[in-house]
Structures are given as C-alpha cells and as structure tokens.
C-alpha angles and dihedrals in degrees: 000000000000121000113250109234110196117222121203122245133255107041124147092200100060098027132035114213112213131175083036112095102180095037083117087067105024098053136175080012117098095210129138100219130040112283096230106061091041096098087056095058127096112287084239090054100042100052090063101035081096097056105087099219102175096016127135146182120225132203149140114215135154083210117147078206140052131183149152131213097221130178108194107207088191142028118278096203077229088304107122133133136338135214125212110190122186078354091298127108123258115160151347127220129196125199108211107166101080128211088014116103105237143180115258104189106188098178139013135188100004115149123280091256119121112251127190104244133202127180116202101213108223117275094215113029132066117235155182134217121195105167150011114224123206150148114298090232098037121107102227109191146182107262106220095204116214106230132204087227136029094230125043123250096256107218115197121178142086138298100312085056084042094060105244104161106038124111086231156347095285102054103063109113098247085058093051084045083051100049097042096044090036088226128134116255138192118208119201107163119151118199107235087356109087093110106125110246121181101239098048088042080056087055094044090048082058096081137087110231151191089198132339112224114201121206110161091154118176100334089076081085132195084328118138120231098269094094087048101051090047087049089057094051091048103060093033080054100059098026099040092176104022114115114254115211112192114184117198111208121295119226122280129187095225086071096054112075103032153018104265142131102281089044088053095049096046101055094042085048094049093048100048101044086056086053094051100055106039084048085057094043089055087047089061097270105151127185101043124133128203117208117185105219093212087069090053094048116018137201083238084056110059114086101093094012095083132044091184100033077245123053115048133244132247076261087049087050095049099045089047093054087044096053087039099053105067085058090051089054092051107044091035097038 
C-alpha cells in the first residue's frame, strides 16, 4: 500500500479553486463573499457567507488514493462534499465532528491512471481544508477546466437557489446548469435572505458575468418592487450587454390548500417581481428574461419533488435545470 503525502491547502500549484470569486483574498477561507465586509451585511446574508455553496475543488492526479485533511466549524445534517471523477459522480462525504480536523478519504485502491477530479464544497456548512492527501508517488496538479464560456453564470437569490433541500452539493440546480452547459458558474444563494439589499446587490454587481439569474424566491418578502427595480438598474448599469434571468416562485404544496405565510409570499412575490421587470423592460432595459416559476416547477409536479412541500429533491433540482437550460442556451448563446 502507498504512503499518503499531505499536501497543504491551499496551493495554486497543485488545486485550482472554481464558483469563489474572492478566494484570492479570502484564503484559506472558503467563503462567498469578502471576508471583510461580511460583518456589514445583512445578519441573514452573513450567517451563510460561510456556507460554499458552488464551489468547487479542482485537480488532476494518477493517485490510488485520494484524501482531504477537513475541520467542520458547523454541523452538515449528513450533507457534506461531493467528487466528480472523468466529469461523472462517485461519492459523497459528510464531516460530522465539528470543530476536530479530521480525514476525509474519498477513494482508495483505484488504479495508478490519472483522472480529472473535481470536489463539490458543501452548500450549507462552513469548512476548512487543510490538506490534500495523496499517493507519495502520485503527481497531483492544478485542472485548468475549458469552459463554454470565458465568465461563470452568476446565480442570486434564497434558499432554492441555495440548494435546501438537495442531498448534496452537486445536485442544486446551478451545479446540474454547470455541469450540462460546461460553464462556470457562482452560486450565492442565502437561505431567507434573497431580498435584494443594496449592499449585497453591490457585491453581486462586482462580477463579471455571462447571465445573472435572479432567484430571490419567497424570502423577498412583503417587499414592494422597489428593491427589485433598483436591483435591475444596478446590475444593467454596470453590465449594459450581459443576459438577466429572473425567476418568479415555483409551486409548493404548503400555498394550495390554505391562506399562510408561504402562500402569502409566494403570490406577492410573484406579483411584484413581474412588476419589476416589466416596469425595467418599458424603461429601455433589453436583454431581460421572465421566467414564471410555476412553469419550472409546477403544481402537477410536486408529489416526489419536495421532501418538505417546500424545498425540491434532488429530482426538483434536476427538472428545474432542465427546463432552465434551453432558456440559458438561448439568452447566453
């Protein structure tokens, strides 16, 4: 049996680090936003900067093993990380001893060939990674992925575009729209938290983009559609070409059967993001796409989408990509 050498992370040299734009300034932390505005964020937003969600680990290695030294600083509810190998799935690992550095082995005994590896990082758990284990003799390098296109699909919204619900990080549906398209792709969503604020919409302006997708879902709240609108400027002001996705709330089976909350959200939200964007697209806004969420997820859909008749399945994720994607190909071409 080979020795196992552990190599620190984070090491451009040896693992390319893809969905974190500010990692460069960040690292080692794993966080979506920078870590020094963070504590001037909304209290909704900064609790989940932490979280990874989209991010991804990127390597090329002929290693038999493959391993990662990991200290989880909160609980993963048996959600953890996810490999890719050759651009197919093979495992997920879950950390569930927090705040202990621990040895994550992701594969064992494979055959000395040299495999294209990517790592999901996990979308609701906050992380470290202090090495990268592999064979002794093993080359271990950085994998410098070939995109469709040269900037990522940049997704902003709540916990749907989060990824609650999903068994695990490669299942959101961003992650599914990544793989298929083979585009880069950024995910912050916040759970509760899509509500357009102006200084995470500022964060969101920062980066460079193929198409923004918007999916801000129920946690937008009772909010009117001035957020929205401003939200909309924003981004066209700073982007004038790039594509705009804005994607109104999918069913649910909480809103049918009676007046509640999430009944409530999800028809203002509807209402009012409608509003905003046919309000922008009569002010001279081009390039800006409507996508009725009940069309992506439908009422005839749910038995079997949704474990909690809110949140999708692995099987919600996936329909809602697929129906999703035709419209990507189009706007982003």
């Amino acid at each position: 049996m080979s020795t196992t050498i552990w190599h620190a992370f984070p090491d451009k040299t040896l693992c390319n680090v893809c969905g974190l734009p500010w990692f460069n300034d960040n690292q080692p932390l794993l966080w979506r936003f920078p870590k020094d505005v963070v504590d001037r964020l909304p209290t909704g937003v900064a609790n989940k900067v932490p979280f990874p969600s989209g991010g991804r680990l990127l390597m090329k290695s002929n290693t038999t093993a493959l391993g990662l030294k990991v200290t989880a600083k909160t609980g993963s509810n048996g959600k953890g990380l996810d490999i890719y190998i050759n651009g197919k799935f093979n495992k997920s690992v879950a950390v569930a001893e927090v705040d202990t550095e621990v040895e994550m082995i992701f594969y064992s005994e494979f055959k000395p060939e040299e495999r294209e590896i990517a790592i999901y990082l996990p979308y609701h758990q906050e992380i470290e990674i202090h090495a990268i284990g592999v064979d002794a003799e093993a080359t271990l390098q950085p994998l410098e992925p070939v995109f469709q296109t040269p900037l990522p699909i940049v997704f902003y919204g709540s916990s749907i575009c989060q990824g609650s619900g999903a068994t695990k990080p490669g299942m959101t549906y961003s992650a599914i729209i990544g793989r298929a398209l083979g585009i880069d792709f950024v995910n912050l969503g916040f759970g509760g938290a899509g509500k357009a604020e102006p200084k995470v919409v500022e964060l969101v302006n920062a980066i460079p983009a193929s198409c923004f997708v918007f999916d801000l879902g129920r946690s937008y709240g009772l909010q009117d559609s001035a957020p929205y609108k401003a939200m909309l400027h924003t981004i066209r002001n700073n982007h004038p070409d790039t594509p705009i996705i804005c994607i109104l709330p999918i069913a649910s089976s909480r809103e049918i059967y009676t007046t509640n909350p999430d009944h409530d959200r999800s028809t203002h939200t509807r209402a009012v993001a409608r509003e905003a964007v046919e309000t922008a697209l009569s002010e001279g806004i081009s390039n800006l796409h409507l996508v009725d969420g009940l069309e992506l997820l439908t009422f005839d859909d749910l038995d079997g989408i949704s474990p909690d008749g809110l949140h999708p399945s692995d099987l919600g994720y996936n329909t809602i990509a697929q129906r999703l994607i035709p419209m990507l190909k189009q706007v982003i071409g």
